[in-house]
C-alpha positions as CSV (number, residue, x, y, z in Angstrom):
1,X,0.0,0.0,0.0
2,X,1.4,3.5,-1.4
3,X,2.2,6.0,1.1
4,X,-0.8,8.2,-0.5
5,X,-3.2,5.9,0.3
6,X,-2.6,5.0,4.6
7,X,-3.1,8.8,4.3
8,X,-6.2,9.1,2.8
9,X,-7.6,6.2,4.8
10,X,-5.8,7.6,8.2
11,X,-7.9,11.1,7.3
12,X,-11.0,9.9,6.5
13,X,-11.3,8.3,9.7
14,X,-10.1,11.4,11.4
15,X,-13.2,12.8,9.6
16,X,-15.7,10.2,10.2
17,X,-14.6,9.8,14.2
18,X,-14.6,14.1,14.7
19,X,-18.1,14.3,12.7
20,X,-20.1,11.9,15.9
21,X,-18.8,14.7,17.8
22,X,-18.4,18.2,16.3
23,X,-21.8,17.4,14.5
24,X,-24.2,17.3,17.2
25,X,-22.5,20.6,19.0
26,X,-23.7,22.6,16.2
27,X,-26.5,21.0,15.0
28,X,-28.3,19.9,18.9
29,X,-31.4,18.0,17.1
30,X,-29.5,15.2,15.3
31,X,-28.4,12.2,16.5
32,X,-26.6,9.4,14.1
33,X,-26.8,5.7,15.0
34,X,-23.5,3.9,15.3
35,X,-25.3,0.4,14.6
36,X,-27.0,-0.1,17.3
37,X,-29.9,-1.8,16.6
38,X,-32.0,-0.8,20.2
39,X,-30.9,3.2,19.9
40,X,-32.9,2.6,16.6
41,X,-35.5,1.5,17.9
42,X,-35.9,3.4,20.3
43,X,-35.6,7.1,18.7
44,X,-38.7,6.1,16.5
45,X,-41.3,4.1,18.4
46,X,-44.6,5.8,18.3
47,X,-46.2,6.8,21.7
48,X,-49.0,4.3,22.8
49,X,-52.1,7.0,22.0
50,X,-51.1,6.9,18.6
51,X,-51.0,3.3,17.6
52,X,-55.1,3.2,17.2
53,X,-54.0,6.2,14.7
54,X,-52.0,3.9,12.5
55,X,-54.1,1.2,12.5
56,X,-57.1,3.6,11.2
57,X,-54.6,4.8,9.0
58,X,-53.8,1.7,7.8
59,X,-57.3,0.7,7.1
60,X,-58.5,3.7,5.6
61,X,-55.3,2.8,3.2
62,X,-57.1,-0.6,2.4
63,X,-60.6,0.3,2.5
64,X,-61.3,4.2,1.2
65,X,-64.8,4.4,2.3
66,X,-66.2,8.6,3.1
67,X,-66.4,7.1,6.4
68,X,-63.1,6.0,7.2
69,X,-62.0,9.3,5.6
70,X,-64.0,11.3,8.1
71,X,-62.5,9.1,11.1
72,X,-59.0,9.2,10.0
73,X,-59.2,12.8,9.8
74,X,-60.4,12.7,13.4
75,X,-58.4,10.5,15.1
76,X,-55.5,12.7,14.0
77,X,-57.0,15.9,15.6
78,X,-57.9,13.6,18.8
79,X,-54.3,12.9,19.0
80,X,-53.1,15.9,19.7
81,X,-56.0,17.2,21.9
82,X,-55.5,14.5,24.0
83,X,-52.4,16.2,25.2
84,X,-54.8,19.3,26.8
85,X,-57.5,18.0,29.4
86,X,-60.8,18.1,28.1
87,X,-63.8,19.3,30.4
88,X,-67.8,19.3,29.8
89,X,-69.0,22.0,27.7
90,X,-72.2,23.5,26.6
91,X,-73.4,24.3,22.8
92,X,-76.3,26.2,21.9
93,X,-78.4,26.0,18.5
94,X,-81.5,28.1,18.0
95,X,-84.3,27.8,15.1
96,X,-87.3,29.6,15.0
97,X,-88.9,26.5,16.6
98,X,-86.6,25.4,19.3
99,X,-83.5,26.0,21.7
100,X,-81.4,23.4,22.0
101,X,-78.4,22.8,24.1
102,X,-76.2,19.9,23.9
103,X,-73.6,18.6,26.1
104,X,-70.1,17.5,24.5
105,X,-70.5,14.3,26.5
106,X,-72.2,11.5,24.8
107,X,-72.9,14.6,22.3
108,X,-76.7,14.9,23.8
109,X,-79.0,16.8,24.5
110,X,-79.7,18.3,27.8
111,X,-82.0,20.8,26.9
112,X,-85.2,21.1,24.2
113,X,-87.5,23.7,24.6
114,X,-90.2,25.0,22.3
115,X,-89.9,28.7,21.2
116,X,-93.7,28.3,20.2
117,X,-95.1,26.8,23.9
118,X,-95.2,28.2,27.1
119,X,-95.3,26.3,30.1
120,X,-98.5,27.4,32.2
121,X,-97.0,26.8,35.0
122,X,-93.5,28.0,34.9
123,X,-94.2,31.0,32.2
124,X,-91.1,29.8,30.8
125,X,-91.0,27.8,26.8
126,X,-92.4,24.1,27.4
127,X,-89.1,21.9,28.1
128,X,-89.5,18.4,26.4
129,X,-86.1,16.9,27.8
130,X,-87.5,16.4,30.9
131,X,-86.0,14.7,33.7
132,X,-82.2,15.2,32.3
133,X,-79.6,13.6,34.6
134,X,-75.6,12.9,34.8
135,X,-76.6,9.0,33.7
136,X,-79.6,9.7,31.0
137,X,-80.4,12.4,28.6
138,X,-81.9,13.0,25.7
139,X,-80.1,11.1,22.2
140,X,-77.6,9.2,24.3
141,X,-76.1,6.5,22.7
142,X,-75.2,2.8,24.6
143,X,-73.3,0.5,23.0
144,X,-75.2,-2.6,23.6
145,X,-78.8,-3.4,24.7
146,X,-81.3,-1.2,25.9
147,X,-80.0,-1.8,29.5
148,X,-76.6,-0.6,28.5
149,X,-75.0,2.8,30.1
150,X,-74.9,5.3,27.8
151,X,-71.0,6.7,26.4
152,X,-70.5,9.2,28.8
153,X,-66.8,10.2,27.1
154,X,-66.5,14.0,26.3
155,X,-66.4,14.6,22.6
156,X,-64.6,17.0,20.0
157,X,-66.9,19.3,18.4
158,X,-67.9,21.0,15.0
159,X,-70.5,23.4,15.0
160,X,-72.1,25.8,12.5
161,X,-75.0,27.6,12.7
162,X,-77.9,24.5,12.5
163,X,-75.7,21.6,12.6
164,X,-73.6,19.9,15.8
165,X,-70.8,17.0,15.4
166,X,-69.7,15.0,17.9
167,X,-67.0,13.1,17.7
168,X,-64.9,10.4,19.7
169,X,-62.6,7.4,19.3
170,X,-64.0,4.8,22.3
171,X,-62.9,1.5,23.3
172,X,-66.9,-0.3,23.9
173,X,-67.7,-4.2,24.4
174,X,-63.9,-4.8,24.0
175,X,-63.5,-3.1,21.0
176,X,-61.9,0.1,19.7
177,X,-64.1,2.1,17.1
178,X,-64.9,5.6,16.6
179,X,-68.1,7.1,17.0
180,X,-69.8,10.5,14.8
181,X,-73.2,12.2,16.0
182,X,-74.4,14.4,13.8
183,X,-77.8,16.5,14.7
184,X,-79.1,18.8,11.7
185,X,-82.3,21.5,11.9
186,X,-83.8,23.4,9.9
187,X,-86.5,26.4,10.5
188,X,-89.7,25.9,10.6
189,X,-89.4,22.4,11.2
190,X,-90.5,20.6,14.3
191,X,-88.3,17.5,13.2
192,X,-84.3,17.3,12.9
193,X,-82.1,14.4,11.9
194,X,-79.6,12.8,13.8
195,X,-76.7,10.6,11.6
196,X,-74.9,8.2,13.6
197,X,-71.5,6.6,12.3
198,X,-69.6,4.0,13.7
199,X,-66.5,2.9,12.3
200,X,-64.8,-0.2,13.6
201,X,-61.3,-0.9,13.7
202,X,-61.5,-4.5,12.5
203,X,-64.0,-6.0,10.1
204,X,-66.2,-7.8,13.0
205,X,-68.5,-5.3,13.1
206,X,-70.9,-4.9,16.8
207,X,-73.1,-7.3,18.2
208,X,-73.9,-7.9,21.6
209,X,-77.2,-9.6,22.2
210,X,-78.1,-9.1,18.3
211,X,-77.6,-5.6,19.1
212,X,-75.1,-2.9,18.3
213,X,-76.3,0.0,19.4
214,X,-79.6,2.1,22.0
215,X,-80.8,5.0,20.8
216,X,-83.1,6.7,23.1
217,X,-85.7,10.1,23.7
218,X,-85.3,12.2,26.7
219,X,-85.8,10.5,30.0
220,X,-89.4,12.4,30.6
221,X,-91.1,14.3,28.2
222,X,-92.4,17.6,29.7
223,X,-93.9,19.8,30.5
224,X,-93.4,18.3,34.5
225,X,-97.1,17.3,36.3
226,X,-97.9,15.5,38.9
227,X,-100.0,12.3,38.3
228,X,-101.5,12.2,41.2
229,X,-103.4,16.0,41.1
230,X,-103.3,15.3,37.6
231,X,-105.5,12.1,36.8
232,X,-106.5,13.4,32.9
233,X,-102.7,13.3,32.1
234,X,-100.5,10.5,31.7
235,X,-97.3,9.1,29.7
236,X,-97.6,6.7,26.6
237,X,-95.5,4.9,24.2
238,X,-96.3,4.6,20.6
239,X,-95.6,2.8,17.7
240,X,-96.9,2.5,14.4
241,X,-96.1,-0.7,11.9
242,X,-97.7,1.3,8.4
243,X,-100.9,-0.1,8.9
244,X,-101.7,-0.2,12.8
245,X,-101.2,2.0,15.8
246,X,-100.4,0.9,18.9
247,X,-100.6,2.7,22.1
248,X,-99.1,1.9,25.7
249,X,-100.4,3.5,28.6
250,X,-96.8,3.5,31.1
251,X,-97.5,2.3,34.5
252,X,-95.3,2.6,37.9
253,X,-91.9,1.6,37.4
254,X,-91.6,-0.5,34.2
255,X,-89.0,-1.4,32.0
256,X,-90.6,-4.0,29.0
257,X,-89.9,-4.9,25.8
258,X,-91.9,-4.0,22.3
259,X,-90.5,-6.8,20.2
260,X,-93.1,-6.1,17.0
261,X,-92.5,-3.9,14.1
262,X,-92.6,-0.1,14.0
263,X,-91.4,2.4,11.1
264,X,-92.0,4.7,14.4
265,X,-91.8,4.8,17.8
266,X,-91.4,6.9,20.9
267,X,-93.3,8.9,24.3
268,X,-95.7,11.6,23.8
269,X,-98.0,13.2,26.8
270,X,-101.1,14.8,26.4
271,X,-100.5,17.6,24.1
272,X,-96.2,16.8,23.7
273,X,-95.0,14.1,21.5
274,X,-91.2,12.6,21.0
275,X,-91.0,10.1,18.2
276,X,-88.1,8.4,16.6
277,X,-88.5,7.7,12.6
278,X,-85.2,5.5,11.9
279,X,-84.9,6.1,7.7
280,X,-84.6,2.4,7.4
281,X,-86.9,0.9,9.7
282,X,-85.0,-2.9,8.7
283,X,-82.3,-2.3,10.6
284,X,-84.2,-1.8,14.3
285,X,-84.4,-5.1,16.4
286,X,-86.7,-3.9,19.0
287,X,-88.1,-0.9,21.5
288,X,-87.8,-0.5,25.3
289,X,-90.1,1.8,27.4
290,X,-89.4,2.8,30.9
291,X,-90.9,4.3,33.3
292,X,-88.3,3.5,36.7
293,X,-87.9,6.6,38.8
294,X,-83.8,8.1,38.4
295,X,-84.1,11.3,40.3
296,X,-86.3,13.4,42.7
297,X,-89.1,10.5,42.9
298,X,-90.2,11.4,39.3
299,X,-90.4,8.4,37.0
300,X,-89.4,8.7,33.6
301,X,-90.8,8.0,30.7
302,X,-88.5,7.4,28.0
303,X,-88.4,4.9,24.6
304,X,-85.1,3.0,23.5
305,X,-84.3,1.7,20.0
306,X,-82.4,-0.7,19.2
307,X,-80.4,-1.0,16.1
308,X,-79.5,-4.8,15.2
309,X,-76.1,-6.1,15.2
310,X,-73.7,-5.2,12.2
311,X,-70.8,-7.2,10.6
312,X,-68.1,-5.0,8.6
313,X,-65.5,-1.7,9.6
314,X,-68.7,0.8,9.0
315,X,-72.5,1.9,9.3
316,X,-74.2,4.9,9.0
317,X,-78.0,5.7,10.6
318,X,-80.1,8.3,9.9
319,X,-82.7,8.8,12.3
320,X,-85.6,11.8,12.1
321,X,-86.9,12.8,15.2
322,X,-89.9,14.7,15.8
323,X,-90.0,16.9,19.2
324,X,-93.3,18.7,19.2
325,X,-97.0,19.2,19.4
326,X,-99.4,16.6,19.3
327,X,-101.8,18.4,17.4
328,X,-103.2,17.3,13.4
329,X,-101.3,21.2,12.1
330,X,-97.6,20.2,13.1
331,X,-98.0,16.6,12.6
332,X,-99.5,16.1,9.2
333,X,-96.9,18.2,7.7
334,X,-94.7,14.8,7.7
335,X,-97.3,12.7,6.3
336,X,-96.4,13.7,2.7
337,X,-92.4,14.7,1.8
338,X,-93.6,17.6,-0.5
339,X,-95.0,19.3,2.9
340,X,-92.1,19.8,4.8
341,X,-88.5,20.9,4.6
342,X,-86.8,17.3,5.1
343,X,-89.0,15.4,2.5
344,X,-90.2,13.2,4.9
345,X,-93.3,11.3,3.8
346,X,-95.2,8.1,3.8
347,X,-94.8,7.8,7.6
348,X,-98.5,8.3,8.8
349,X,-96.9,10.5,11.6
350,X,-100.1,12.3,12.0
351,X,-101.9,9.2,13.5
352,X,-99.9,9.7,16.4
353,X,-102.8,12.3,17.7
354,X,-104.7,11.5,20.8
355,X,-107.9,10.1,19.8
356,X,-110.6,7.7,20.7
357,X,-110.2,5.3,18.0
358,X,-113.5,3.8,16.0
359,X,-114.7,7.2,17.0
360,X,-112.0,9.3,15.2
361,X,-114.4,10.4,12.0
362,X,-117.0,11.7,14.8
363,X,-114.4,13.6,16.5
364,X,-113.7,15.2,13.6
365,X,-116.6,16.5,12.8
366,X,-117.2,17.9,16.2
367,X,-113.6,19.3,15.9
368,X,-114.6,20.9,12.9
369,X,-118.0,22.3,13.5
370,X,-116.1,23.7,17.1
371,X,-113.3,25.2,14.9
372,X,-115.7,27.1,12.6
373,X,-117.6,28.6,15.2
374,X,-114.3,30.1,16.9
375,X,-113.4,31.5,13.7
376,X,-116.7,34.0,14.4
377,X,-116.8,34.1,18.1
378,X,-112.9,34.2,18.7
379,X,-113.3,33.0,22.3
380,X,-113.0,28.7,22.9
381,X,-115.1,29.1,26.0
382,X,-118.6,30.4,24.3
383,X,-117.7,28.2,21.2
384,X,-117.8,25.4,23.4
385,X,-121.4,27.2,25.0
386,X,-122.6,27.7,21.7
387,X,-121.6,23.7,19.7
388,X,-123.5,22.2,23.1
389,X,-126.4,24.3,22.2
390,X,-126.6,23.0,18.9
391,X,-125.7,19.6,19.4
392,X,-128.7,20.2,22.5
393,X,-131.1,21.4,19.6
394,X,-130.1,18.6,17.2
395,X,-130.8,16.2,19.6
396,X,-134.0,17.3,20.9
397,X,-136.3,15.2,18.8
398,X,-134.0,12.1,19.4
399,X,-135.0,12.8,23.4
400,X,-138.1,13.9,22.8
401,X,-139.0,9.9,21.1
402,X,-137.5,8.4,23.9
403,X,-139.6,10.2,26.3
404,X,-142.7,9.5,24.4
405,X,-141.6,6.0,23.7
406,X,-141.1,5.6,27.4
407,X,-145.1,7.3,28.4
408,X,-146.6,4.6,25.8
409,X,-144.7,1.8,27.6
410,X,-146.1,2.6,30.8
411,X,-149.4,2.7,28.5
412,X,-148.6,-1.0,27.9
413,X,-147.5,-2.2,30.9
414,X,-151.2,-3.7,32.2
415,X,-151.8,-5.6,28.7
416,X,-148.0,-6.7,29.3
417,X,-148.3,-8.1,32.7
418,X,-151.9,-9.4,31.4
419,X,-150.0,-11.4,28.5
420,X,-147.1,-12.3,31.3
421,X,-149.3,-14.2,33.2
422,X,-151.1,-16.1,30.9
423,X,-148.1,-17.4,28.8
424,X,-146.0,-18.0,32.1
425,X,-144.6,-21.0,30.8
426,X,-144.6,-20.7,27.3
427,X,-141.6,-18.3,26.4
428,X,-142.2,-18.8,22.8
429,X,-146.1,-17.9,22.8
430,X,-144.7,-14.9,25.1
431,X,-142.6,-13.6,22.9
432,X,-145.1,-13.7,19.8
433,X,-147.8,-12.2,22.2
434,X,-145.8,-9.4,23.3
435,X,-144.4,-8.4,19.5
436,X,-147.9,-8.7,18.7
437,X,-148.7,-6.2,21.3
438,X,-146.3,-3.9,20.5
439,X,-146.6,-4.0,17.0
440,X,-150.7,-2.8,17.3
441,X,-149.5,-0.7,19.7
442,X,-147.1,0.9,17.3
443,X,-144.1,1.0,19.7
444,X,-140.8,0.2,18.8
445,X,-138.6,-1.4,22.0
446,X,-135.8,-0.5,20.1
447,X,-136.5,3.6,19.8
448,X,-135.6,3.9,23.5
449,X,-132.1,2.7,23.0
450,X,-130.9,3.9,20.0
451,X,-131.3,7.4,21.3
452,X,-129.4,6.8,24.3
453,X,-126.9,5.0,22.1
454,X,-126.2,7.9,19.8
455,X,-126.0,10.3,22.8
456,X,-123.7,8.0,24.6
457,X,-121.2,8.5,21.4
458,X,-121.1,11.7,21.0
459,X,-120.7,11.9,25.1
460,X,-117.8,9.9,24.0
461,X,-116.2,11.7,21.5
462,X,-116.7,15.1,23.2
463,X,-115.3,13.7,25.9
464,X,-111.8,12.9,24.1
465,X,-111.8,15.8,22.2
466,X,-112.8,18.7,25.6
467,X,-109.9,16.1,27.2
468,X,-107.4,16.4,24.8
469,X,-107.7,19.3,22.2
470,X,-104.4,21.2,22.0
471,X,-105.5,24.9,20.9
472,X,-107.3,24.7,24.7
473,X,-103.8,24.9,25.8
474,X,-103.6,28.6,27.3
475,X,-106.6,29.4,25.8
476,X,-108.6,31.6,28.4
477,X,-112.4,32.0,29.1
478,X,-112.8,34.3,31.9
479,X,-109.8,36.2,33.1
480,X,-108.8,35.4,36.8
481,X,-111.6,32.0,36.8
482,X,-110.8,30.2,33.8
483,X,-107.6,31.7,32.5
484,X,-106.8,28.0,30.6
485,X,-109.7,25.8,29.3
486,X,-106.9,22.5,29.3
487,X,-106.7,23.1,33.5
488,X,-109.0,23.2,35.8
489,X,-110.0,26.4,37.2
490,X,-109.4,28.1,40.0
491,X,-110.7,30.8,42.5
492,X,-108.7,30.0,45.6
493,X,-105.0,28.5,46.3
494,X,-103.9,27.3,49.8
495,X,-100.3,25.9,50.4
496,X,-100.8,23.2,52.8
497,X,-102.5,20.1,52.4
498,X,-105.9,19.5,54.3
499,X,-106.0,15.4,55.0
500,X,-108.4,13.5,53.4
501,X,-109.8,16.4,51.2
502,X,-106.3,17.0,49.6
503,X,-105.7,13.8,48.3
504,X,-108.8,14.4,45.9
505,X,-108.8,17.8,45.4
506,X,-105.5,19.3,45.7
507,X,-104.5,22.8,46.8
508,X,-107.1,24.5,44.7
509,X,-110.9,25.6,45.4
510,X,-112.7,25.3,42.1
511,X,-115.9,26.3,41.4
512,X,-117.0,24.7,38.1
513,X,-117.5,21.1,39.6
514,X,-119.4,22.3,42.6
515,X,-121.9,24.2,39.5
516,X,-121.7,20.8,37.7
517,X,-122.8,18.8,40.9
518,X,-125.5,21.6,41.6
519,X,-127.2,20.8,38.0
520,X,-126.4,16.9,38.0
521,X,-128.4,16.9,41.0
522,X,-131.3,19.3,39.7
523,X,-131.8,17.6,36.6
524,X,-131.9,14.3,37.8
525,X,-134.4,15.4,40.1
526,X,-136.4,16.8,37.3
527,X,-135.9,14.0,35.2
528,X,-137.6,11.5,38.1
529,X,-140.6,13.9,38.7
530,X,-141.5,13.5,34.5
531,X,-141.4,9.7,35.3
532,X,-144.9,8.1,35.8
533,X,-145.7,4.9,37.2
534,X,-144.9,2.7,40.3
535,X,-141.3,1.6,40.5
536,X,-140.7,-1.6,42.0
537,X,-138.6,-1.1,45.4
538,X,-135.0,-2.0,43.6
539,X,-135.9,0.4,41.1
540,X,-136.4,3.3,44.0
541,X,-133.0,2.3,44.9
542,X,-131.3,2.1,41.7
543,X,-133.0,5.3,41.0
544,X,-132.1,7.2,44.3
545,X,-128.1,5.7,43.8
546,X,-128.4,7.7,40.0
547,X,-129.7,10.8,41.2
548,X,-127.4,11.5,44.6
549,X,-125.2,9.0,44.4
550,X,-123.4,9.4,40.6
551,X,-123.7,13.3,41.1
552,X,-121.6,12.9,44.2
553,X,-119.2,10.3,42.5
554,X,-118.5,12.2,39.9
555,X,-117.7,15.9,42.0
556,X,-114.4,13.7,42.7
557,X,-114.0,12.0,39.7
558,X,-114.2,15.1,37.8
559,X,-113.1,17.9,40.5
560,X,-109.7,18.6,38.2
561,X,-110.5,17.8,34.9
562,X,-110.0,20.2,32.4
563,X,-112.2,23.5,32.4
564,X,-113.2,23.0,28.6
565,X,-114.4,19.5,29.4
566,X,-116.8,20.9,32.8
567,X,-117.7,23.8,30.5
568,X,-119.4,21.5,28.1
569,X,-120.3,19.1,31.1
570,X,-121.8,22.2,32.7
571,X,-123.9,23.8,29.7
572,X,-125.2,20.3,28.5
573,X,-126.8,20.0,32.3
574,X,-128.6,23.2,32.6
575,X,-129.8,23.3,28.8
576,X,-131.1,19.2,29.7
577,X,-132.8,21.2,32.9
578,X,-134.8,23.0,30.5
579,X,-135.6,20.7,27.9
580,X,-136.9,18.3,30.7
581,X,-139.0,20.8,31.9
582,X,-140.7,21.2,28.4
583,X,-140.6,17.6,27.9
584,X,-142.6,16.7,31.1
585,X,-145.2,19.4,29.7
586,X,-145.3,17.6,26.3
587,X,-145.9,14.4,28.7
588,X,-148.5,15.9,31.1
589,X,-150.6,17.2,28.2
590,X,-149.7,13.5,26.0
591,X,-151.1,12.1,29.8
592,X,-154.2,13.8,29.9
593,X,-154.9,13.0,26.1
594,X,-154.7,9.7,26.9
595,X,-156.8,10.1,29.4
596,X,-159.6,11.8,27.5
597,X,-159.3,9.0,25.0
598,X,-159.4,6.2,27.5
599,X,-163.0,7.8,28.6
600,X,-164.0,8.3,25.5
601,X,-163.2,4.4,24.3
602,X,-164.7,3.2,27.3
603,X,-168.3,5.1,26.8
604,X,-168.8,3.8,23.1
605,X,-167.8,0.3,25.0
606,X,-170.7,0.9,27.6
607,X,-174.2,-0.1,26.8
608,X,-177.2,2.5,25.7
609,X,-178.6,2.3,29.5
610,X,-175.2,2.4,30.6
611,X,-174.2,6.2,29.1
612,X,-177.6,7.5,29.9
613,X,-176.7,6.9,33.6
């Protein structure tokens, strides 16, 4: 080896040895490896946060779904916000229908009031997220059955003006996935949509049970009452399969399954309603309702949804959920997509209103008949005075039959008992004889029931519709007595309880059942003196229990029911007062007819000697 050449090799060395140490005085940030394999390793391994980061990464490299996109995006923001501590904040989004305030944990909802509803009682907006605790609020998601506990994680955020994200990687059931909540509104629209997306970080998908996810509505639905003043309110869940409607009226602390069909479910009260309309009603399992008591000894009443199991990295729901009235203007909208803003249609939404059934075309007309009068009169009160009135004079002939039919029955009743006792043992001859009767008689057995029958159904459907018609809400009669026809009214308040008394009749002195009683009482009175004939001793009794005994019965029963319901209640009373007065006249006179013509019969029966006497 040339003398040249140890040099160059001797220098380079020189060169290589002084650069590991000049090197890394000048330039602090870099560090050369010397060949050892563990320094390597070391000065590259990823911190333990981030590995669920490269394995989205790496999936969203296999599988380029919108999805995966989304949640790669999001994992890498999480990462580095994990490195600040995260604490519970509020969010606010306003329409011209609701305020809304969510939490950023689980993403829900703690807060849903209507910007178009007071609350009577509080003079504050009607709050439907009733009952909203640290362990159940309103669009919480659990992982799992309807028993689950909800993801109680604080979320990132994205908000614009009518939309919310929430967003959070999650380690549920033993697996790590990420999970999106997306809630979008719009104005004038008593229904928003909530998208939920799940992606997995393996291709098993979630099932626990059949089940991958709960969905629920608010814990209570408001506004807050108290069942026990309040007996003509109560809490039900609902479902509708396209064809039928199903109703469930929640008892004391239940928690039970609805395990049939439903492209709808949910809670509603009297006048509130909260459904859930999942966009593809296939993918549901089955519906929980609960009524258990959380917090404050107020039971809830709440629906869960479950959405079936799911195999695969990724799903996305789309649920519409309708937090509103329970009144035919705000519902029907979403019975046909070209009606509201979200093209939502096909549903039958609407026939989640309160009604009595079979009797639904009758209310109807009775709701329309009462609506065109207030369109004149502009006060609910004397449009309920003036329909009872009408229906009163409608009906008058229909009474007026049965009281007739009743006078030639008594008329009948000696050639009856006559017939009775001759065909004692023959029910067949009995029964010819007696048609036979009646038919020369012209009476009709029938003419005294079908009256009642058609009085009894439109008792009925009044009944439902005074009980449960929503523009009664805050609508007032007589200022200071009857300031809201849906409550009862009210001319004195004390604050403590009075035993025995309280328990029926709360804290409040009303006057309108105590009016009510007064003319139950009257009329029946007047009703028995129009009566002719001698009642058999049960039929004193049965009689007496009718006249004193119902009135009293129903001064409980009816002590806080709605003011619009009394008011009709009321009215019908005095104006059947009157037309029993004129229909015992009609009968006295009918009587004495009767009697003329029984004398005059009996003298062209008597012979010539006879009538000269």
């Amino acid at each position: 080896m040339d003398k040249n050449t140890i040099w160059a090799i001797l220098l380079s060395t020189i060169v290589i040895i002084a650069s590991y140490f000049v090197l890394p005085m000048v330039f602090p940030g870099l560090k050369l490896g010397l060949g050892n394999q563990q320094s390597q390793t070391e000065s590259v391994a990823e911190p333990a946060e981030l590995s669920l980061e490269n394995e989205n990464k790496t999936a969203a490299t296999e599988k380029k779904s919108e999805n995966q996109e989304l949640v790669e995006a999001e994992v890498e923001n999480n990462s580095e916000e994990k490195k600040e501590s995260l604490k519970e904040e509020k969010f606010t989004i306003v329409t011209n229908k609701a305020e809304v305030v969510f939490t950023n944990k689980g993403g829900d909802i703690i807060s849903y009031k209507l910007l178009d509803h007071k609350d009577m009682d509080t003079d504050d907006y009607v709050q439907l997220a009733d009952n909203v605790n640290s362990l159940n609020r309103a669009g919480a998601i659990a992982i799992g059955k309807a028993d689950a506990k909800i993801i109680d994680d604080i979320f990132n955020v994205e908000k614009t003006d009518k939309s919310i994200t929430f967003t959070k990687p999650i380690t549920a059931k033993g697996k790590k996935l990420v999970l999106r909540k997306v809630y979008t509104f719009k104005d004038d629209e008593n229904v928003f949509k909530l998208d939920v997306l799940i992606h997995t970080a393996d291709e098993t998908g979630l099932n626990s049970d059949g089940v991958a996810y709960t969905i629920r509505t608010s814990p209570q639905i408001g506004p807050h009452y108290d069942p026990k003043q309040n007996r003509y309110e109560n809490r039900q869940f609902i479902a509708h399969n396209g064809n039928k409607y199903k109703k469930v009226v929640l008892g004391n602390n239940q928690f039970k399954e609805y395990d049939k069909d439903f492209i709808w479910a949910g809670i509603a009260g009297k006048y509130f309603v909260e459904l859930v309309i999942p966009s593809a009603p296939e993918t549901i399992k089955d519906a929980y309702y609960s009524s258990k008591i959380e917090v404050n000894n107020y039971a809830n009443a709440q629906a869960f949804i479950e959405r079936n199991s799911f195999s695969g990295s990724d799903i996305s729901d789309t649920y519409y959920m309708y937090y509103g009235p329970r009144n035919d203007k705000d519902l029907k909208r979403y019975n046909v997509a070209e009606n509201n803003g979200w093209n939502l249609g096909g549903k039958r939404v609407s026939d989640a209103l309160q009604t009595s059934g079979w009797l639904n075309w009758l209310e109807k007309i009775l709701k329309m008949i009462l609506e065109l009068l207030n369109k004149v009169i502009h006060n609910w009160g004397v449009s309920i005075i003036v329909m009872t009135i009408l229906l009163k004079v409608i009906m008058f002939p229909i009474s007026k039959k049965q009281s007739m039919g009743t006078l030639k029955m008594q008329d009948l009743q000696p050639k009856l008992q006559a017939i009775q006792a001759k065909y004692k043992g023959d029910q067949q001859k009995l029964q010819m004889e007696t048609s036979k009767l009646y038919k020369e008689a012209g009476y009709n057995p029938a003419s005294g029931c079908l009256p009642m029958l058609f009085q009894f159904l439109v008792l009925f459907a009044m009944y439902n519709l005074f009980n449960n018609y929503f523009e009664f809400r805050g609508a007032m009669f007589i200022p200071k007595w009857i300031p809201d026809l849906s409550t009862g009214d009210n001319v004195l308040t004390w604050e403590k309880e009075i035993p025995l008394i309280s328990g029926f009749t709360g804290n409040h002195l009303r006057l309108l059942p105590i009016i009510y009683t007064a003319t139950q009482l009257l009329s029946g009175k007047i009703t028995q003196y129009g009566q002719a004939g001698n009642p058999s001793a049960q039929s004193k009794t049965t009689m007496k229990f009718m006249m004193y005994g119902m009135p009293i019965m129903f001064f409980f029963m009816f002590y806080n029911a709605p003011a619009g319901l009394l008011l009709y209640w009321l009215t019908s009373n005095i104006l059947q007062i009157f037309q029993q007065l004129l229909i015992n006249k009609m009968m006295a006179a009918k009587k004495a007819e009767n009697a003329d013509n029984k004398v005059v019969r009996n003298q062209k029966t008597l012979p010539p000697k006879a009538k000269r006497k």
